[in-house]
C-alpha positions as CSV (number, residue, x, y, z in Angstrom):
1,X,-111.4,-44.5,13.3
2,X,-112.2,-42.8,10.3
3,X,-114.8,-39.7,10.8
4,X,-117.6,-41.6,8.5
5,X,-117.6,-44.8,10.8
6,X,-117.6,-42.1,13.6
7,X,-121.0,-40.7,12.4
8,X,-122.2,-44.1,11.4
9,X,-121.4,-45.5,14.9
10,X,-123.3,-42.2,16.3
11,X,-126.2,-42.8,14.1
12,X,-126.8,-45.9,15.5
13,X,-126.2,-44.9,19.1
14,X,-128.7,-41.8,18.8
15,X,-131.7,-44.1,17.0
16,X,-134.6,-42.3,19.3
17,X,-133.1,-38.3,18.5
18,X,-135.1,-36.5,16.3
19,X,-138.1,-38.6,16.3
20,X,-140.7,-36.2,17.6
21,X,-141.7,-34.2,14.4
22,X,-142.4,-37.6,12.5
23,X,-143.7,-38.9,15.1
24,X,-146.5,-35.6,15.4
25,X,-146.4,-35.9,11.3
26,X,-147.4,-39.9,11.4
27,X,-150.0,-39.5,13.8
28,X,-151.4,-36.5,12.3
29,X,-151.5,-38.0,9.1
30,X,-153.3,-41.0,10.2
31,X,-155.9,-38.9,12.3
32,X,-156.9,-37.1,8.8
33,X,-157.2,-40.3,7.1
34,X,-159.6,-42.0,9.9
35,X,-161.0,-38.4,9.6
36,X,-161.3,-38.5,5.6
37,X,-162.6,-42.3,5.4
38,X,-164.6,-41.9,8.6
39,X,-166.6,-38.8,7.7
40,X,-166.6,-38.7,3.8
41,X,-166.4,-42.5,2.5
42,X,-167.2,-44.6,5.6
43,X,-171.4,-43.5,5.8
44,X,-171.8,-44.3,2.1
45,X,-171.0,-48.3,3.1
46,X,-174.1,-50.6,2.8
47,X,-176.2,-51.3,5.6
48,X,-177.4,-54.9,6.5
49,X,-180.8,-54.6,5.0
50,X,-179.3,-54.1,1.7
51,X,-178.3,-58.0,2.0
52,X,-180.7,-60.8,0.4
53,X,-179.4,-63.6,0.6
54,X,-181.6,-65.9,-1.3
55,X,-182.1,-63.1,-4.0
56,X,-179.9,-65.7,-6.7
57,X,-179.2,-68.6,-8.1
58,X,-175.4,-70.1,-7.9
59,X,-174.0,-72.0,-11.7
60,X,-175.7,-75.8,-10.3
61,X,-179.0,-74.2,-9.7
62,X,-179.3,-72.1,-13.0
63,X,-181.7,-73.3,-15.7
64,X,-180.8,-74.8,-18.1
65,X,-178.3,-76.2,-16.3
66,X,-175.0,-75.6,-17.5
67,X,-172.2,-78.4,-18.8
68,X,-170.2,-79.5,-15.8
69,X,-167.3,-78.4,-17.0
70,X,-168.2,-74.7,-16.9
71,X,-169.1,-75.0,-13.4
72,X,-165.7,-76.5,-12.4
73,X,-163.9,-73.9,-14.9
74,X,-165.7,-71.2,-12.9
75,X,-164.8,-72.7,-9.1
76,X,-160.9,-73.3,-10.2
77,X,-160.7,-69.6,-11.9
78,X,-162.1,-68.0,-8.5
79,X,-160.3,-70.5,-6.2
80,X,-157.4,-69.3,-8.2
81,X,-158.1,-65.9,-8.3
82,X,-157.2,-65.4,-4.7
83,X,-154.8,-68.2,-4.1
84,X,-151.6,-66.9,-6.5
85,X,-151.9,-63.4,-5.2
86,X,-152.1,-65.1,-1.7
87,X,-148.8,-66.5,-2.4
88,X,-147.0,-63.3,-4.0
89,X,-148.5,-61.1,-0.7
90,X,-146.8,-64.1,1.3
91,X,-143.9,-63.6,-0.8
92,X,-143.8,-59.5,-0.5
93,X,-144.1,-59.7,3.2
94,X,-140.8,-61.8,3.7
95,X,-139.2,-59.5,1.6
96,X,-140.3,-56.7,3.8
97,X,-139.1,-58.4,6.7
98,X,-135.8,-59.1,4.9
99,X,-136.0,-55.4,4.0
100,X,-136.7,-53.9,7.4
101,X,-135.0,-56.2,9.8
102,X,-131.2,-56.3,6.7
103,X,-131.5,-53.1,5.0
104,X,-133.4,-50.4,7.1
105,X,-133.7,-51.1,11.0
106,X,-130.0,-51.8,11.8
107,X,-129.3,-48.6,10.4
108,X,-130.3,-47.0,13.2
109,X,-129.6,-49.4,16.0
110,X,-130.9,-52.2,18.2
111,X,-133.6,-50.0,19.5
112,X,-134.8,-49.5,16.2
113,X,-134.4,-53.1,15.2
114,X,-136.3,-54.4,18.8
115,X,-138.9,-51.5,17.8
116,X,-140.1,-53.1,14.6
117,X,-140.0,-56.7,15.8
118,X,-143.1,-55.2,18.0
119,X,-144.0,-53.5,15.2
120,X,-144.4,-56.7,13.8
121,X,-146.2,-58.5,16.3
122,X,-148.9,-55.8,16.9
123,X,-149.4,-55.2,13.3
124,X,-150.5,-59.1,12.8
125,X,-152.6,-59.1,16.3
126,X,-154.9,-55.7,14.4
127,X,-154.8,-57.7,10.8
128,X,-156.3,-60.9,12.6
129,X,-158.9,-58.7,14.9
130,X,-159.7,-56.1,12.3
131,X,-160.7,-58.1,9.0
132,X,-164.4,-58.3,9.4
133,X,-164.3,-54.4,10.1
134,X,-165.5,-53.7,6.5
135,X,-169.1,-53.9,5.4
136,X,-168.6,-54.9,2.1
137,X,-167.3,-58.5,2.7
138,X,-170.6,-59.7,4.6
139,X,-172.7,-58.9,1.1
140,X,-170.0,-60.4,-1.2
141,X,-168.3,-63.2,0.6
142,X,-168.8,-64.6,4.2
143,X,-170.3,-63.5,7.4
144,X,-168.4,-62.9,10.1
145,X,-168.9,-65.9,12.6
146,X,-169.7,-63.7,15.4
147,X,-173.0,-62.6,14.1
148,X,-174.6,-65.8,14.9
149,X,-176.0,-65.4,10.9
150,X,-174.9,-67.4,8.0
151,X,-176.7,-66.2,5.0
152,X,-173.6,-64.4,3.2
153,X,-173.2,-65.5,-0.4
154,X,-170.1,-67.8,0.3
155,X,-172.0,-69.2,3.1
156,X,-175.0,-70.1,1.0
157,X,-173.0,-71.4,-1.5
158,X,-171.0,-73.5,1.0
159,X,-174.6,-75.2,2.1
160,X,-176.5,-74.9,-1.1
161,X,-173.9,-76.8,-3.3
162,X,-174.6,-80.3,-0.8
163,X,-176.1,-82.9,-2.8
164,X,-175.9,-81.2,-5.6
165,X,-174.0,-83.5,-8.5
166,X,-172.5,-80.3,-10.4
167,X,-171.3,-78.1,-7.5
168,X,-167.2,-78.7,-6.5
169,X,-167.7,-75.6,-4.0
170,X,-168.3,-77.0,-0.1
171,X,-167.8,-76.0,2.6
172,X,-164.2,-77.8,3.1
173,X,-163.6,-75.3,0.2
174,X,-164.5,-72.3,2.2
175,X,-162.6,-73.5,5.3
176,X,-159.5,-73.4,3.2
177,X,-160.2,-69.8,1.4
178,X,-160.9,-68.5,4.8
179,X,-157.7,-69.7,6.6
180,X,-156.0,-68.0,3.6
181,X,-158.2,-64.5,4.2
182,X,-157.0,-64.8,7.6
183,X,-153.6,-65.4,6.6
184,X,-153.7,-62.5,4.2
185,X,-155.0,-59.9,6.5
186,X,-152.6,-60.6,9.4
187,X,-149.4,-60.7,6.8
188,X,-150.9,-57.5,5.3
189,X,-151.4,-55.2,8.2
190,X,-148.5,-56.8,9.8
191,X,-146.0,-55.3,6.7
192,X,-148.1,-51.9,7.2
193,X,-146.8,-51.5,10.8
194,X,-143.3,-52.8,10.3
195,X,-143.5,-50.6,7.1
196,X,-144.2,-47.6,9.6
197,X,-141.8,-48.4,11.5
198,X,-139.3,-48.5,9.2
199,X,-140.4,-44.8,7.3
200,X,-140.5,-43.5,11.1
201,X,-136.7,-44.1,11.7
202,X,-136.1,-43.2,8.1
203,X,-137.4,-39.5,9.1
204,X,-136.0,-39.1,12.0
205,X,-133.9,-35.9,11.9
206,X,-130.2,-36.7,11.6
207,X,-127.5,-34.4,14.3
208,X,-124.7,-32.9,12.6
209,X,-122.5,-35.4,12.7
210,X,-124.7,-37.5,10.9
211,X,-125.3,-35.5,7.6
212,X,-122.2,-37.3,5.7
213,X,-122.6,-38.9,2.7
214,X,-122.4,-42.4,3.8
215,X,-125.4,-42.2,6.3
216,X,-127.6,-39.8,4.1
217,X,-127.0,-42.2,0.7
218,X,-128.1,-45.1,3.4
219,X,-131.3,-43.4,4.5
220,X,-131.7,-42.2,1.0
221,X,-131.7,-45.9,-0.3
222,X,-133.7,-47.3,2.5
223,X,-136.5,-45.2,1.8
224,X,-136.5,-46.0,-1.9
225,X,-136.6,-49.4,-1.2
226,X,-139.3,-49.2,1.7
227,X,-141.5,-47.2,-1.0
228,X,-141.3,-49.7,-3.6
229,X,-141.7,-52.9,-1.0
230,X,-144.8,-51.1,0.2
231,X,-146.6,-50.6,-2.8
232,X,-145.6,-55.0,-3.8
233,X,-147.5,-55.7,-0.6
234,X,-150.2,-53.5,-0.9
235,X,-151.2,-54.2,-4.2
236,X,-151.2,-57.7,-3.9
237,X,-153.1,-56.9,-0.7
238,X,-155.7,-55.1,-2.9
239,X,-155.3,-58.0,-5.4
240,X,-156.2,-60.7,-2.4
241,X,-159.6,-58.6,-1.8
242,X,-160.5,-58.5,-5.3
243,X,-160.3,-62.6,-6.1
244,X,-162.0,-63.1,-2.2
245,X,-164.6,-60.5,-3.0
246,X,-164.9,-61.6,-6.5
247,X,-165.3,-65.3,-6.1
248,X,-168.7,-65.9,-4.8
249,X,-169.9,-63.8,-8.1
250,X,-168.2,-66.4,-10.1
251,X,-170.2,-69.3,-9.1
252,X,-173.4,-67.5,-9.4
253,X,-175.8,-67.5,-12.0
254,X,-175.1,-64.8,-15.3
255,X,-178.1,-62.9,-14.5
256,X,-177.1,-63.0,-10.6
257,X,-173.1,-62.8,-11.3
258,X,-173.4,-59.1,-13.0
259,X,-174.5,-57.2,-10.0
260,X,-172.2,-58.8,-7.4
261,X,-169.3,-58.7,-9.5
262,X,-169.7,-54.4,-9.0
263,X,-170.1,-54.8,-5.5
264,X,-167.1,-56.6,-5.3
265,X,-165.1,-54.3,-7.5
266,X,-166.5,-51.3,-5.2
267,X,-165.8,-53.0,-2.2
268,X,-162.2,-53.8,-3.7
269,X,-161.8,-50.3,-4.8
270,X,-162.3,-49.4,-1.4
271,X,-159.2,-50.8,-0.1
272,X,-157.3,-49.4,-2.8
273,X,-157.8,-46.2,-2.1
274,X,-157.4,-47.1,1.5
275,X,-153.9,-48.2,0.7
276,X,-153.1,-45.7,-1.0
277,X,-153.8,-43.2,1.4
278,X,-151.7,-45.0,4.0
279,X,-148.2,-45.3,2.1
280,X,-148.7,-41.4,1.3
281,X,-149.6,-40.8,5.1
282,X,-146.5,-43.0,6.5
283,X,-143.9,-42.1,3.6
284,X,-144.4,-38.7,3.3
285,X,-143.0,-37.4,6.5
286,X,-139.7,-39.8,5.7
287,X,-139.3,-38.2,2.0
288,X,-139.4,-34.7,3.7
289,X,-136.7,-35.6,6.2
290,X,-134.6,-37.5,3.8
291,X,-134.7,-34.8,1.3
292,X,-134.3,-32.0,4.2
293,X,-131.1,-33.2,5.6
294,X,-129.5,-33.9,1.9
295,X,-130.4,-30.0,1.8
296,X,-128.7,-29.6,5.4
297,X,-125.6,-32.1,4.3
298,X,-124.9,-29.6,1.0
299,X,-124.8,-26.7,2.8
300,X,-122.2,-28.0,5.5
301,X,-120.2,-29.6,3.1
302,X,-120.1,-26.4,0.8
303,X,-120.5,-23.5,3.3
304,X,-121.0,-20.5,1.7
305,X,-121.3,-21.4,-1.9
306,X,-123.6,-21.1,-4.6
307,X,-126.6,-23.8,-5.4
308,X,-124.5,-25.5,-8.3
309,X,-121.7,-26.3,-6.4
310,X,-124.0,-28.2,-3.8
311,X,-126.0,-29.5,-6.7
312,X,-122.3,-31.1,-7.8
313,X,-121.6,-32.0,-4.8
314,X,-125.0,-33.7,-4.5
315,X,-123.8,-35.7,-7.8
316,X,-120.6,-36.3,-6.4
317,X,-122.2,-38.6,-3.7
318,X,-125.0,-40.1,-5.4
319,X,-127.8,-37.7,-3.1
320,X,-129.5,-35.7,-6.4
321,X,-133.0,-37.2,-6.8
322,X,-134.1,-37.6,-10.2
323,X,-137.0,-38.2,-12.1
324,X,-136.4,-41.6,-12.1
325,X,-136.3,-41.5,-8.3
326,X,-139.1,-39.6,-8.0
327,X,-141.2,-42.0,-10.7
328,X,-140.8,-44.9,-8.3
329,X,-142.9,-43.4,-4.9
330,X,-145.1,-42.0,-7.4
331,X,-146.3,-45.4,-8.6
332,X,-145.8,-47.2,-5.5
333,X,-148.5,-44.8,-4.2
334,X,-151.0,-44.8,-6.7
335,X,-150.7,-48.7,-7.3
336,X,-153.0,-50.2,-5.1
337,X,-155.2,-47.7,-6.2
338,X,-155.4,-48.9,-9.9
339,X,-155.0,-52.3,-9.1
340,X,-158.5,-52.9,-9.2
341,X,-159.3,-51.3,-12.5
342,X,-156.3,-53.0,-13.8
343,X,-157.5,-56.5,-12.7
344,X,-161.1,-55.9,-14.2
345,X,-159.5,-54.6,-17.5
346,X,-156.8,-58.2,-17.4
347,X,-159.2,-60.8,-15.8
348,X,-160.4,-62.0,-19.5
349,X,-157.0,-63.5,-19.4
350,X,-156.5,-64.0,-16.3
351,X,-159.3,-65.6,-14.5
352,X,-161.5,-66.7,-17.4
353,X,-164.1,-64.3,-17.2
């Protein structure tokens, strides 16, 4: 057996060594973001009796009453506007299941592998539990059913359009863009956690025998790919939020439609920067590692020499990161923070507005 398939097949064998320190790094990671978000952001959220319900008028209650046409244009342009990212988020988390469970996790063993499937699992069981857990959606979309209240805006557009010959919006309507909210939050969180996962193996300190160039190249080309699969699903995450949070603006009045149309890009903007912050916090600790034991595999290959011949050497085997390389988790982390903006600055085009 050659001594590369050696290391590979004691890569595999040894998935849990070395985990502690990303372990400790993950967690405390997510501690100061609950600690950021929780004590800085969190307390500026707005409180119930901020909400009026009746305050406006939806597009079939407006005087003068507008052509029926513009009505449907604006129901199909906000229906819309969460449906196709719906399916591209959909699309981005097979991907990162094809990803994880092809690419990443078998790297490092069935343990690994059996590790994100639960991943997995738990991920979509929080997504499904947590997506009320954000004060923004009862003032710009529906209330959570466990209130006992039903005087959101997508609620009272839901009853309010009943007998009313221009509205298309019911509450069949609403059914349908709520299964797909549910749908989106349990795919989204879901890809998070496997996500995790996947950066947590990634970082997990290599033994000797393991700093070859055949296993660091791997790791160095799972994490790559894990960076840039993460930011597809979060930003169509982010993009899911903005057409949900956006829509009941859509069918409201003008005068009415301005003011909720900046809650929802605040509240969208919210979870932008959330997401943000959580590929930063679950990535970083794996480009560390990654980056560490490329260092570690130089100097063991080149014992004794100077920095350019393990720079060459680096070359040699495809391990120097360049710009490049270091462009693509750049923009991976900061893109569901501009999706927002970017939406706002495109939706003339792209959702009629």
């Amino acid at each position: 057996m050659k001594d590369a398939d050696v290391a590979k097949h004691a890569h595999r064998d040894n998935a849990w060594q070395g985990l502690m320190w990303p372990i400790l790094s993950l967690g405390g990671g997510m501690v100061a973001y609950f600690l950021l978000f929780g004590l800085l952001v969190d307390p500026l959220s707005p409180t119930g009796a901020a909400l009026h319900p009746n305050s406006y008028a939806f597009l079939w209650e407006a005087e003068p009453a507008p052509a029926p046409h513009q009505v449907l244009a604006a129901d199909l342009n906000a229906r819309y506007g969460i449906a196709i990212p719906s399916v591209l988020l959909t699309i981005a988390f097979l991907a990162t299941i094809a990803m994880a469970f092809v690419k990443v996790l078998p790297l490092f063993g069935k343990p690994a592998t059996a590790s994100g499937a639960v991943a997995l699992l738990v991920g979509a069981f929080i997504g499904y539990l947590e997506q009320y857990n954000n004060a923004t959606r009862a003032h710009v979309a529906n209330c959570n059913p466990a209130s006992g209240t039903a005087a959101c805006p997508l609620n009272q557009a839901a009853q309010r359009s009943d007998g009313q010959a221009l509205a298309s919006f019911d509450q069949a309507a609403l059914d349908q863009i709520l299964l797909l909210v549910h749908w989106n939050s349990m795919v989204s969180v879901a890809a998070i956690v496997l996500l995790g996962m996947c950066f947590l193996f990634i970082a997990r300190e290599a033994a000797e025998d393991e700093l070859t160039p055949d296993i660091l190249y791997q790791r160095k080309t799972a994490f790559l790919v894990s960076v840039v699969v993460a930011g597809l699903v979060l930003v169509f995450s982010v993009a899911t939020a903005n057409g949900f949070y956006r829509m009941a603006a859509a069918l409201m009045s003008p005068a009415d439609a301005a003011p909720m149309f900046a809650l929802a890009e605040a509240g969208a903007s919210y979870w932008g920067a959330v997401y943000s912050t959580v590929i930063i916090v679950i990535s970083a600790p794996a480009a560390m590692a990654v980056l560490a034991d490329i260092r570690r595999g130089a100097a063991l290959a080149c014992p004794g020499t100077e920095y350019a011949q393990r720079r060459d050497w680096r070359e040699d085997h495809g391990l120097n990161v360049n710009f490049r390389q270091v462009l693509a988790p750049l923009l991976a982390s900061l893109s569901p923070l501009l999706t927002t903006p970017a939406l706002n600055v495109l939706s003339p085009a792209l959702l009629g507005d």
